[in-house]
C-alpha positions, 0 to 999 in steps of 0.5 A, spaced: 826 709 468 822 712 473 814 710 474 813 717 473 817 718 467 814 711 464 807 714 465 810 721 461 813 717 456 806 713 455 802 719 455 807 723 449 805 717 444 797 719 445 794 712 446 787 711 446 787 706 451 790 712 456 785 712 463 782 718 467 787 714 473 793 716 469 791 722 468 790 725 475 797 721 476 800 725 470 797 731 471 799 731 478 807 730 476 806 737 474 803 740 480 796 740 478 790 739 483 783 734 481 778 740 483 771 739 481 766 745 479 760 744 484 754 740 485 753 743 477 759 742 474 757 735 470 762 732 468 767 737 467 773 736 472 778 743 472 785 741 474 788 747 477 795 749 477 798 755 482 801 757 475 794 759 473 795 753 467 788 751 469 786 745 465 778 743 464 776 737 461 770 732 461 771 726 465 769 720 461 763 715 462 761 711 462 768 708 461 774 710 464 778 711 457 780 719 456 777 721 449 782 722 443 781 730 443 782 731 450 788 728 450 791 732 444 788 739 449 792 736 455 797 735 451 798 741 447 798 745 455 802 741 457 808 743 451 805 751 451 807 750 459 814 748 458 812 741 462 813 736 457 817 737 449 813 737 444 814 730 440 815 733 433 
């Protein structure tokens, strides 16, 4: 099993102790692009796609783990992309 595959095998079991790292790995396996939303945009980060299956998330803070809900939201577009399967 690949690194990549680990990393898609991990994050299919939503961990709580996933980071924002692995997150732009993951979301880069599938073709997306870390694009911050200007000078205003806080901490929201929008993870483009050439698709248009664009992804907007906060990035957390002060901490480096990805909040539970956020992921469930990275999730789910990536099972209505066709990227991943869903788990049911």
């Amino acid at each position: 099993m690949s690194k990549n595959e680990k990393l898609i095998e991990r994050f299919k079991q939503l961990p709580r102790d996933f980071t924002f790292e692995e997150l732009e790995k993951l979301l880069a396996i599938f073709g997306y692009i870390k694009c911050n939303k200007g000078k205003t945009s806080g901490s929201r980060v929008l993870f483009e796609h050439k698709s248009q299956n664009n992804i907007l998330i906060h990035k957390p803070h002060p901490g480096n783990v990805v909040k539970g809900y956020a992921l469930r939201i990275i999730y789910d577009a990536l099972v209505a992309a066709g990227y991943i399967k869903n788990k049911n």
